[in-house]
C-alpha positions as CSV (number, residue, x, y, z in Angstrom):
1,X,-1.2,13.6,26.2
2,X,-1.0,11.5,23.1
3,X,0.7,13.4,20.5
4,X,-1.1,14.1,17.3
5,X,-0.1,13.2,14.0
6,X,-1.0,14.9,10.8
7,X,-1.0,13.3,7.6
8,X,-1.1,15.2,4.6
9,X,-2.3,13.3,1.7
10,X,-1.5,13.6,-2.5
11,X,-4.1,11.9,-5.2
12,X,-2.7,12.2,-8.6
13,X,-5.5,12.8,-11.2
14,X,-4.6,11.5,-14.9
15,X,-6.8,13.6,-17.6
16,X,-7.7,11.7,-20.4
17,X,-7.4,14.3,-23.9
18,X,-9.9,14.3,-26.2
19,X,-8.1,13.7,-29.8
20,X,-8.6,16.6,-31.9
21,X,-9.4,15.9,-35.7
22,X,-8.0,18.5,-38.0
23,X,-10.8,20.4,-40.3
24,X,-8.1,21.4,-42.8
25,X,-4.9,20.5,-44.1
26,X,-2.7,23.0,-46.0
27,X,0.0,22.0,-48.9
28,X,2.5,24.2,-49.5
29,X,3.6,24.2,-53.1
30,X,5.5,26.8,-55.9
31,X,2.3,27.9,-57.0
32,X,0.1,25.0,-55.9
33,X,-2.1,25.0,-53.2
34,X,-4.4,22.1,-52.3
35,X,-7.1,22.0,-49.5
36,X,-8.1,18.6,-47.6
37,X,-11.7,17.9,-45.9
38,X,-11.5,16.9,-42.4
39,X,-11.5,13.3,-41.5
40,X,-15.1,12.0,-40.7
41,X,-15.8,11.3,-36.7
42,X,-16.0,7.4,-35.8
43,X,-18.9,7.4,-33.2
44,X,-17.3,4.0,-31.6
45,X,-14.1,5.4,-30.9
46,X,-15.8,8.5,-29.4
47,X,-18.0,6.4,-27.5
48,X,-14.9,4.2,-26.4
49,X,-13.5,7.4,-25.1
50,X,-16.6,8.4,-22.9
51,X,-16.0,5.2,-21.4
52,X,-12.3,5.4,-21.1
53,X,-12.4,8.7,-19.2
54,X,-15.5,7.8,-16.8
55,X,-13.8,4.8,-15.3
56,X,-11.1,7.0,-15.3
57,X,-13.3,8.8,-13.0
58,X,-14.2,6.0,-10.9
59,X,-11.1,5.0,-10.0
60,X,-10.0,8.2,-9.1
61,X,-13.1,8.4,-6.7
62,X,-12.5,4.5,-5.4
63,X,-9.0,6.4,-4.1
64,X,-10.3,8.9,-2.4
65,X,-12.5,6.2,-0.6
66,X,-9.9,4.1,0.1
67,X,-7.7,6.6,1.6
68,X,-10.7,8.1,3.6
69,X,-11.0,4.5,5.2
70,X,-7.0,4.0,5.7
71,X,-6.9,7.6,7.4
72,X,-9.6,7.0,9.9
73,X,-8.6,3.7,10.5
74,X,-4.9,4.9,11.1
75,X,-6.2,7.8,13.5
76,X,-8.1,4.8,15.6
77,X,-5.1,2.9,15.8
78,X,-2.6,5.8,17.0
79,X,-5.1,6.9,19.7
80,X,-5.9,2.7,20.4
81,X,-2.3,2.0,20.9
82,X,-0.2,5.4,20.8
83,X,2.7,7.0,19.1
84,X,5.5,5.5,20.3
85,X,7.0,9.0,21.6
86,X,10.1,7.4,23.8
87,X,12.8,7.2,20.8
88,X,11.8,9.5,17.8
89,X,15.3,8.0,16.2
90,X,13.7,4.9,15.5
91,X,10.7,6.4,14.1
92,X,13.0,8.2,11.7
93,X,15.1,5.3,10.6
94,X,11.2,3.4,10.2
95,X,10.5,6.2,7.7
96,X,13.9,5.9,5.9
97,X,13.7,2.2,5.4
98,X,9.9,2.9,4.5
99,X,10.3,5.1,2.3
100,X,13.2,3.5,-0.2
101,X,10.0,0.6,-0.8
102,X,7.5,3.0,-1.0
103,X,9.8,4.8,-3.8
104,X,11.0,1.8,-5.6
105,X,7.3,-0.2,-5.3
106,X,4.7,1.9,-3.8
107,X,1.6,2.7,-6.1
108,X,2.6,6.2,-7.5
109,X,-0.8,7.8,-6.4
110,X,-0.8,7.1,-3.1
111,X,1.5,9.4,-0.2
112,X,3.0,6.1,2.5
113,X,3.1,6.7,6.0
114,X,5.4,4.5,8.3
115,X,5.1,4.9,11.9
116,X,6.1,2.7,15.4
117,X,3.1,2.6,18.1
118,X,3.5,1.8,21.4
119,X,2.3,-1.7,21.6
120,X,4.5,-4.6,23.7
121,X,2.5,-7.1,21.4
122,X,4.8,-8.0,18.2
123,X,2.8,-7.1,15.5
124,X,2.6,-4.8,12.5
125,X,-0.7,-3.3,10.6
126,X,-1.1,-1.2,7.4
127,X,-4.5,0.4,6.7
128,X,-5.9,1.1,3.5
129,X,-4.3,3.9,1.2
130,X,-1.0,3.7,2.9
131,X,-0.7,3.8,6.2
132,X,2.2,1.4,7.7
133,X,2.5,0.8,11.4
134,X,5.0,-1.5,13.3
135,X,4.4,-2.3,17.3
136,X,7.4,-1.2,19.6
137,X,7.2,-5.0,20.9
138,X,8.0,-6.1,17.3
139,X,10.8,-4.1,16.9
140,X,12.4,-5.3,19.7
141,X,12.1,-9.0,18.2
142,X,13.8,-7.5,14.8
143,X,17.7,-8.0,14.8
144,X,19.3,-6.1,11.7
145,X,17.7,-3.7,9.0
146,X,17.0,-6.5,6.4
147,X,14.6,-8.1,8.8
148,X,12.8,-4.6,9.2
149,X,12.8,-3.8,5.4
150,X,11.1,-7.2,5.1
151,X,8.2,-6.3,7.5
152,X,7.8,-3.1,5.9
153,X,7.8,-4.6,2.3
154,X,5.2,-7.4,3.5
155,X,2.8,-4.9,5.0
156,X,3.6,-2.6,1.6
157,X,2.1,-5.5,-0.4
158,X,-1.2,-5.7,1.3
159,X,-1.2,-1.6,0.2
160,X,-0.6,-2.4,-3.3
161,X,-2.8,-5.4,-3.4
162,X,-5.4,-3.5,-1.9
163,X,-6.2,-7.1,0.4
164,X,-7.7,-4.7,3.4
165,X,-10.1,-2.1,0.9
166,X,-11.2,-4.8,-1.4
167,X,-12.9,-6.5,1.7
168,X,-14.0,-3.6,3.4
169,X,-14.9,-1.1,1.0
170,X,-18.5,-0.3,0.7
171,X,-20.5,-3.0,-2.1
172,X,-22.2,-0.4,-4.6
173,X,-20.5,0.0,-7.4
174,X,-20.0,3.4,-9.3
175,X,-22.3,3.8,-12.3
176,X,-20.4,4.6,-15.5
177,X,-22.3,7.0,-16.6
178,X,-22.0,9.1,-13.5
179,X,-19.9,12.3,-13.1
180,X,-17.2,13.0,-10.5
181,X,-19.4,15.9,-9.3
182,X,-22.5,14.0,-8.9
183,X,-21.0,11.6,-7.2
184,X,-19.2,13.6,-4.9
185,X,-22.3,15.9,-4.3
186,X,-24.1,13.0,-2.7
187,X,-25.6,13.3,1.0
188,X,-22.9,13.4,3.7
189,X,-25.1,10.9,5.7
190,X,-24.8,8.4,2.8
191,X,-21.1,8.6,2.8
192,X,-20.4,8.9,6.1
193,X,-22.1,6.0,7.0
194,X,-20.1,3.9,4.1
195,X,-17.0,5.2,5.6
196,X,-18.1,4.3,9.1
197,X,-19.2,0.7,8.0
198,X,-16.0,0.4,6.0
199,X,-13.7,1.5,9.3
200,X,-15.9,-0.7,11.9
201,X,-14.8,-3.9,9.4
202,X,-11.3,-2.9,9.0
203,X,-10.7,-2.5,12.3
204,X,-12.1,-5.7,13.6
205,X,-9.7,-7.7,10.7
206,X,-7.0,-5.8,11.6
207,X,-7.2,-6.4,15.2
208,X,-9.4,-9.9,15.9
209,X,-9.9,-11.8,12.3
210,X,-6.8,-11.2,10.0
211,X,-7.0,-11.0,6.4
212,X,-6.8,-14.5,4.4
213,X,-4.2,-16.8,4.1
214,X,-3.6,-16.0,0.4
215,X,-3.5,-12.5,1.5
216,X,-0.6,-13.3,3.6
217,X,1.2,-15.4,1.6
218,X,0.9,-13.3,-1.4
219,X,2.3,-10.8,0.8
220,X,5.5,-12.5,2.2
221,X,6.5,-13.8,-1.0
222,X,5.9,-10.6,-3.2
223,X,7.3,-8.7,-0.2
224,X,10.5,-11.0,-0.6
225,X,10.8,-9.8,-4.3
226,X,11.0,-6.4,-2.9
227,X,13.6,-6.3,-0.4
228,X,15.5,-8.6,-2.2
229,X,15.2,-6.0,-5.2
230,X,16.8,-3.7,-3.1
231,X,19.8,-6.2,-2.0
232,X,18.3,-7.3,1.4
233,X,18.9,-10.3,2.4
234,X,16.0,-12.4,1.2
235,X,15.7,-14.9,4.1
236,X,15.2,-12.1,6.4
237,X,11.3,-12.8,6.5
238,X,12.0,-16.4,7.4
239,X,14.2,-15.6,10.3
240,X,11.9,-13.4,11.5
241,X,8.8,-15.7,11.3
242,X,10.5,-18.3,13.5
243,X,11.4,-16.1,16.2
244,X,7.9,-15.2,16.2
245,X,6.5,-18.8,16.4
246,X,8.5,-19.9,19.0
247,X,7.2,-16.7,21.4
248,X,5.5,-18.2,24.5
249,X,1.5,-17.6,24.8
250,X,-0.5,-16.6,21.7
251,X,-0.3,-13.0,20.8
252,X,-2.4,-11.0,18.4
253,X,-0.1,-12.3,15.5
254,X,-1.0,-15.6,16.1
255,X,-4.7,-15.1,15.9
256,X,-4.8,-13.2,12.9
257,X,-2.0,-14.5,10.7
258,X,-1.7,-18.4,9.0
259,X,0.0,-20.9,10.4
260,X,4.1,-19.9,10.4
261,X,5.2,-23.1,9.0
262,X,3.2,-22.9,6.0
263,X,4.7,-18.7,5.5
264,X,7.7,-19.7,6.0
265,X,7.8,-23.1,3.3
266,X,6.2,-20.4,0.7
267,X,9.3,-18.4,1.0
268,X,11.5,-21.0,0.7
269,X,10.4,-22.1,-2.6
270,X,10.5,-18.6,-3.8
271,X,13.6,-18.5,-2.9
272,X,15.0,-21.8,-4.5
273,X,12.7,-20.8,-7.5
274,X,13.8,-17.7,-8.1
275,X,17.8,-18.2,-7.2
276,X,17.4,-15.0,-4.3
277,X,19.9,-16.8,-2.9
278,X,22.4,-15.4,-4.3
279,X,25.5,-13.4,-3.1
280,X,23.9,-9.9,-1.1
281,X,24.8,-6.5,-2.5
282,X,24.1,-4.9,1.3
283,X,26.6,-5.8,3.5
284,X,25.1,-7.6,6.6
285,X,27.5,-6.4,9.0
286,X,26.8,-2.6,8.1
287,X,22.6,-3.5,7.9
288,X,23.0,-4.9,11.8
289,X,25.1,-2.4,13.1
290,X,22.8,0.4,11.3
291,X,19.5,-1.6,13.1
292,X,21.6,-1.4,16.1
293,X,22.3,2.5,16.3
294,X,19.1,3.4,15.3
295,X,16.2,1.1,17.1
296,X,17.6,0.9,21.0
């Protein structure tokens, strides 16, 4: 029976305070005592405010959207593939190394999810609202833990970037002038047929189409900048990548991703651009041996 995961979710709501003018100001003197009138009320700047705190609003309601779509898309996916149940070690080290990215780069109001599904394909997905997975068969092409760390921070980018939601997320926009409450008070049939749109469209990029090229290069070369942030070796991705293009037969990667030789020539002039070349604060002999222990 495939075993059911539970994801428990966290949306951080920022509350925009009204300023508050002061109707009277009191000066203390020896024996003088001298009232003020309040300052007068600038309709702009409370007009401006209005405004500030409704798309405050909206964006806390395009979160909840785009972590409705990333949740149901991530349930498809673990009961499409599985949960790789055979070594619950490696899904714990997948979370560590996840986790340190999410903490250092990961957009603060989002809760990440890193899991390995039982796929022989090399490949890895992340779903809207942050939701990382990584196939069993790609682990097994993965040599040390800066090579991991730089498949979780590519597929952390397309999170951040919001590359998946901004091309699947419903078209409407939310009216300004609309309240949280009405806008969550809206039929169910209307939403959840949004949702369902939105899920049908992810899943058919994520698994037949891909996402652009720009999308994946912005996401191996940002995704560089991470792990290499966090002293991983920043040619990991590279080495990676060419293992992958020399596997025989075209896999799901293939299809869906650009051309390797183009990913990998982006990352080499990030590199020389940006000097990552320089001498590793991880030792590499600790990173593989870690890899080693933990994904059998």
């Amino acid at each position: 029976m495939l075993k059911e995961i539970s994801f428990q979710f966290r949306l951080g709501i920022g509350l925009a305070i009204r300023p508050i003018n002061l109707t009277c100001l009191l000066v203390a003197g020896l024996a003088l005592l001298t009232a003020c009138t309040s300052s007068p009320v600038d309709p702009a700047a409370d007009t401006a405010a209005e405004t500030r705190l409704s798309e405050a609003e909206a964006a806390v309601v395009a979160t909840k959207e785009e972590i409705a779509i990333g949740r149901t898309m991530a349930s498809k996916m673990l009961g499409t593939f599985g949960y790789y149940e055979k070594d619950e070690k490696a899904q714990v080290y997948i979370r560590q190394v996840g986790s340190s990215l999410a903490k250092e780069f990961g957009r603060p109001e989002l809760k990440f999810h890193f899991a390995v599904i039982d796929d022989k394909a090399p490949n890895a997905f992340a779903t809207p609202g942050g939701y990382i997975f990584v196939t069993h068969g790609l682990l097994k092409q993965l040599k040390d833990e800066s090579e991991l760390a730089a498949v979780l921070a590519h597929e952390l980018v397309h999170v951040n970037h919001k590359h998946m939601y901004l091309k699947v997320r419903a078209k409407k926009e939310v009216s300004t002038g609309e309240t949280i409450g009405r806008i969550l008070s809206r039929g169910a049939g209307d939403i959840g047929k949004s949702l369902s749109q939105a899920v049908t469209a992810g899943m058919k990029t994520l698994l037949e189409e891909g996402l652009t090229q720009a999308n994946e290069i912005d996401a191996d070369t940002t995704g560089v900048m991470y792990m290499s942030a966090l002293g991983y070796d920043p040619s990991a991705m590279n080495r990676v990548l060419g293992r992958l293009a020399k596997l025989k037969g075209k896999t799901v990667f293939h299809k869906t991703h650009p051309p390797f030789d183009a990913r990998i020539k982006s990352i080499e002039d990030l590199i020389t651009a940006e000097g990552l070349n320089s001498e590793l604060k991880l030792n590499a002999g600790i990173l593989k041996k870690r890899f080693a222990s933990a994904i059998r």
